[in-house]
Structure formats: C-alpha cells, structure tokens
N, C-alpha and C positions, 0 to 999 in steps of 0.2 A: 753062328746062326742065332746064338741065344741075344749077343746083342742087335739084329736084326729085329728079332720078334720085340724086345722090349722099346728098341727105338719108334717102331707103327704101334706097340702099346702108347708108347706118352704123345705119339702123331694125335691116335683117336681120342686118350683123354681130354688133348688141347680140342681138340675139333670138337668133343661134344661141350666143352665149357664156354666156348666160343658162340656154340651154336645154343645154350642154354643163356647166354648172355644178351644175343638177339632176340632171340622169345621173350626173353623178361621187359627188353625193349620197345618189343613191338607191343605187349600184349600194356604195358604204359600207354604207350600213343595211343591204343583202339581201346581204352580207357577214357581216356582225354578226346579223343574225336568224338565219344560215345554220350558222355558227359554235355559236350558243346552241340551235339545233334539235340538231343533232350532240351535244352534249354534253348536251341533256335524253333524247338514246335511251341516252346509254352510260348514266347514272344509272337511268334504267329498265331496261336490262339486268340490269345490278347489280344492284337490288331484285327483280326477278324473279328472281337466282340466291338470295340473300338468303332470300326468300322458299320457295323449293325446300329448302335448309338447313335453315331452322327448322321445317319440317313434315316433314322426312326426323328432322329432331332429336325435335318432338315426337311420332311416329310409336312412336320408339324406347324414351321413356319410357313412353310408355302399356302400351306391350308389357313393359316391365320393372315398373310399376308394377303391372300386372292379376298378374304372376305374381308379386311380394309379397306381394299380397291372397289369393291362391289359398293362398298359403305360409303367411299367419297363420293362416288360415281352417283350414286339415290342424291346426296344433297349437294350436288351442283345443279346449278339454273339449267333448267335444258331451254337453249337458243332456238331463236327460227334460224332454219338456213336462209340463207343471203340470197338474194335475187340474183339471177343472171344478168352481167352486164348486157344490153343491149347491143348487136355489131351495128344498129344503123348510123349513119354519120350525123353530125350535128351540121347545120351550116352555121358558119361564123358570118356575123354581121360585117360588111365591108367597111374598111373606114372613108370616110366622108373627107372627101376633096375641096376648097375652096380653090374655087376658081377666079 
C-alpha cells in the first residue's frame, strides 16, 4: 500500500510541475499577446491622428484650390455666345452651260 500511495505522490507532484510549467507558458504568451495588443492601439492612434492631418490638409487645398479657379475664371475674356447656325438652305447658283 505504501508503495501505492508514494507512487500517485510523485503522479501528482509530476502533474502539478507540468501543470505549473503550462501556467508559466501561457501566462508568457498573454504577456506577449498583451504587449502586441498595446502597441497595435498606439499605431492606431497614430493613424487616426494621421489621418485627421491629411483631411484637415486636404480640406485646405480644396479651399485654396476652388478660389484659384474662381481667380482664372474673373480674368478670362468672357465670349459672346455664338449665333445659331441658320437651318434655311442656301441655293447654290447653277453652273452655266455653253451651248
């Protein structure tokens, strides 16, 4: 009996160093997933400022752009519009037959 009992003694001591060796494992990785989490918000952060920037930037061109256009548009000639072609027919003069 006594070697019974010490045999599921060293079962369980294996089993909890096993299972203390998993822990130490896992509690690694959800370190490292942890770590990599934090550093994927600050990079989103980031891009979301990024992004803020370049639509405040192109905001400011479009506004400086439309009033270039405003700007050519005052110092060009302003045209008369063009007459409407006439539909009536012209008659063509006939040519002249020697007879």
């Amino acid at each position: 009996m006594k070697s019974g009992v010490s045999t599921l003694a060293v079962a369980v001591l294996l089993s909890l160093s096993c299972a203390a060796c998993k822990d130490t494992k896992t509690l690694q990785q959800n370190q490292q997933l942890t770590s990599q989490v934090a550093d994927l918000q600050k990079e989103n952060g980031d891009l979301g400022n990024n992004v803020e920037l370049l639509t405040a930037e192109r905001d400011s061109l479009k506004k400086e752009n439309d009033a270039l256009k405003s700007e050519l548009n005052a110092r060009k000639p302003k045209r008369r519009e063009a007459k409407a072609t006439s539909r009536k027919r012209h008659r063509r003069a006939k040519p002249q037959t020697t007879a």
